[in-house]
BAKE-618458 format. One line per 8 residues: their letters; for each residue x, y, z of C-alpha. Coordinates in Angstrom, 2 decimals, always signed. Example, Ala and Ser with C-alpha at 12.3 -4.5 7.8 and 13.67 -1.06 7.14 Angstrom:
residues 2
as) +12.30/-4.50/+7.80; +13.67/-1.06/+7.14
END
This chain:
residues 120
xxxxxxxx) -9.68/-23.03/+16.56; -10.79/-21.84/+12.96; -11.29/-18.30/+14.69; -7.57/-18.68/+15.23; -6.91/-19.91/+12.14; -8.39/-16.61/+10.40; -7.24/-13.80/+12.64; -4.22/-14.79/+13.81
xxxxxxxx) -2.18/-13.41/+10.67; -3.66/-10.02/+11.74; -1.43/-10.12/+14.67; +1.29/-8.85/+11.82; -0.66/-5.44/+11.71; +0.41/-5.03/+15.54; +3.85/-5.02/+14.44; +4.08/-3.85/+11.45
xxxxxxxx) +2.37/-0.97/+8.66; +1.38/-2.32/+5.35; +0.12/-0.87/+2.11; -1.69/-2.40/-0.98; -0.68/-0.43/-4.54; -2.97/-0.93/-7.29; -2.97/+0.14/-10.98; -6.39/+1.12/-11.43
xxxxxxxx) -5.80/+2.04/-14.30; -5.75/+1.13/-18.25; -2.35/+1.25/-18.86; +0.89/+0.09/-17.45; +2.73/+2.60/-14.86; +6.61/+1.75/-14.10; +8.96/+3.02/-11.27; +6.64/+3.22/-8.81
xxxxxxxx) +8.37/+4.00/-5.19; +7.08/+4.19/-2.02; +8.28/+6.48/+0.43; +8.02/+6.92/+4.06; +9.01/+10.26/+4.58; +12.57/+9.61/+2.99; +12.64/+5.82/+3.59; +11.79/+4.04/+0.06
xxxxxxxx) +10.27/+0.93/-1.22; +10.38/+0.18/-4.85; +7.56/-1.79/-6.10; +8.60/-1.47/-9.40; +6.15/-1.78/-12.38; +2.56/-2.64/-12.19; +0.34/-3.96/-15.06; -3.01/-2.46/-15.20
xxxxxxxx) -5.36/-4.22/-12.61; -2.03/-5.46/-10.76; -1.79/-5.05/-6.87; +1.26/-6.12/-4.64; +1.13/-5.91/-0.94; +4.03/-4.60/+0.70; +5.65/-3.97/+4.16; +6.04/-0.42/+5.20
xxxxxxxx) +9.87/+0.67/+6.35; +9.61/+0.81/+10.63; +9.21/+4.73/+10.81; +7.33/+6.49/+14.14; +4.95/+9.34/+12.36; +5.43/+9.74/+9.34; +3.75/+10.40/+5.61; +3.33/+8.17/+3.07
xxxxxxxx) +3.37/+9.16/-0.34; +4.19/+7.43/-4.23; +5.97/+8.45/-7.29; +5.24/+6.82/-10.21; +5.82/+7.22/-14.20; +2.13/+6.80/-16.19; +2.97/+7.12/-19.94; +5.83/+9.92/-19.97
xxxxxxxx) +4.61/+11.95/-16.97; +5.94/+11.59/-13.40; +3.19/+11.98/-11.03; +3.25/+12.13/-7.10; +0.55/+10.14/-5.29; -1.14/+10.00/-1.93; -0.18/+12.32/+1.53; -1.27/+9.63/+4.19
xxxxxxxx) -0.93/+10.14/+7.94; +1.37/+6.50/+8.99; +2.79/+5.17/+12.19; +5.07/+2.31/+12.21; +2.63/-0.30/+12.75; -1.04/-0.63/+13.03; -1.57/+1.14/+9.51; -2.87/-0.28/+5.79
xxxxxxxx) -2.82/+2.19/+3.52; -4.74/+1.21/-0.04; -3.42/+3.09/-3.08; -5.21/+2.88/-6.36; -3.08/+4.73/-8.88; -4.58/+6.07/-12.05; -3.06/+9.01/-12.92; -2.52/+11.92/-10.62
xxxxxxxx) -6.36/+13.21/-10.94; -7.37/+9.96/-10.52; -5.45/+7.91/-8.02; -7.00/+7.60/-4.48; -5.39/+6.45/-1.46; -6.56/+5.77/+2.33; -5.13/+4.59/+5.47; -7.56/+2.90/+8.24
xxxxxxxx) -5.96/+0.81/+11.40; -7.49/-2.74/+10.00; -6.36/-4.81/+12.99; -9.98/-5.53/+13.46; -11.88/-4.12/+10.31; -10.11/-6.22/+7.55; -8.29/-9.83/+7.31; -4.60/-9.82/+6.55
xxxxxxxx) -4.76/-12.98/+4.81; -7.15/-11.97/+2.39; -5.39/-8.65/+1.99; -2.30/-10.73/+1.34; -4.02/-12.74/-0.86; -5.33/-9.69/-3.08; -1.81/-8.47/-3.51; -0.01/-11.39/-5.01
END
């Protein structure tokens, strides 16, 4: 039952892509947008250390990339293969150098609710 209990949020992953956007950086970065090739999701601004989880737009193959403003630079982020579901991309934003990003297919590597837990 507690097996249940623990992996049965991961079912989400079957239906769904996610990603996990952290500043990783020392200073606050604003505007950040997500885009599926040209579907967007505005996360808006991050503190540094902040993550938020979010829901990826329902998209077949696509590419996943962010735009963000760190001090009074623009800076595009991440090139990550995505399908519509299965995919968790993690995004630690720095500044363009700096920021890292990776997509793996967590339905069995990771825990959803601890991933969702991370990102509020």
């Amino acid at each position: 039952m507690v097996f249940l209990l623990i992996f049965a949020p991961n079912l989400v992953w079957i239906f769904n892509s996610t990603a996990t956007i952290h500043n990783a950086g020392g200073s606050e970065i604003t505007s950040v947008v997500v885009f599926v090739d040209e579907k967007e999701v505005k996360v808006g601004n991050l503190e540094p250390g902040e993550k938020k989880l979010i829901f990826l737009p329902k998209s077949g193959d696509s590419t996943f990339r962010v735009v963000f403003s760190y001090g009074n630079k623009y800076l595009n982020a991440c090139n990550e293969y995505v399908e519509g579901e299965m995919y968790h991309v993690e995004a630690k934003l720095d500044s363009q150098i700096n920021s890292k990003c990776s997509a793996t297919l967590p339905l069995t590597s990771q825990l959803f609710v601890l991933e969702f837990l991370r990102g509020l």
